[in-house]
Structures are given as C-alpha cells and as structure tokens.
N, C-alpha and C positions, 0 to 999 in steps of 0.2 A: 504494500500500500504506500510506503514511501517512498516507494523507487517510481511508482506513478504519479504521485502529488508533485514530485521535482520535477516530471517530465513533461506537466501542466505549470507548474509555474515559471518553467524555462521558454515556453512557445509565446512567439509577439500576438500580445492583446489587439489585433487591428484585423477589420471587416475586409478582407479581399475586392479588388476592383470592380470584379463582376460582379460581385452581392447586389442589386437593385431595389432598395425600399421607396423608392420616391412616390410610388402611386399608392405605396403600404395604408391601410387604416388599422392603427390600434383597437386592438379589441376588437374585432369584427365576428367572431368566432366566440367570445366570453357567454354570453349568455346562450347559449346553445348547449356549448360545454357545461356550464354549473350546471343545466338542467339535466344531462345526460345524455343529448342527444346525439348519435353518432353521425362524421360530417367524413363523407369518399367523395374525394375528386376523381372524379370519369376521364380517360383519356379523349382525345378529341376525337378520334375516329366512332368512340361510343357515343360523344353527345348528341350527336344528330337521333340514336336511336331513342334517347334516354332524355328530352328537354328538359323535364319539371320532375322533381323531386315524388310527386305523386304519379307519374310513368313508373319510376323507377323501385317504388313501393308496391305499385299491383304486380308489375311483373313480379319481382322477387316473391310476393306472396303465392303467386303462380308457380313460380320453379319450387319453393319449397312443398306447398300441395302434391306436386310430380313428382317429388322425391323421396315423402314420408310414406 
C-alpha cells in the first residue's frame, strides 16, 4: 500500500490537453444518481434504434420476458 501511495503522489496533478470540459455541466447526473437510477450511454450506431429512454425500457422488458 505504500509503494502505491508514493506512486500517486509522485504523478503531475494536471488535466491532459485532450480532456475537454468546456460544454461540461456540473451535476447533470446528481439527482438521478441519489435516486438510484441507472444512467447507459448507447453507442451511436444504437441511438437511432433506441431515441427515448422509454424505447429502451419496453424493449429491454421485452428481451427479459424472452428470456425468463
């Protein structure tokens, strides 16, 4: 354990070039999260099958039906 705590406090504290927050909103996700609810990002070739969050609920209740 403290051959890894040296090995975190030896690495430079600084955000990489490419990191991009500019469009970031804080807490966007917060109250979702405290509630419990779980948040999957779809890749994009899925979104067109999947638009709204309640597409993607029936289906899923669907596969699991097919599967039980």
């Amino acid at each position: 354990m403290e051959r890894l705590s040296r090995y975190f406090m030896n690495q430079k504290d600084e955000m990489l070039e490419e990191y991009n927050f500019s469009n970031g909103v804080r807490g966007r996700y917060a109250q979702a999260y405290k509630e419990g609810v779980n948040i999957v990002k779809l890749d994009t070739d899925v979104i067109k099958f999947f638009p709204d969050a309640k597409t993607v609920g029936v289906t899923m209740s669907h596969v699991k039906t097919k599967l039980a």
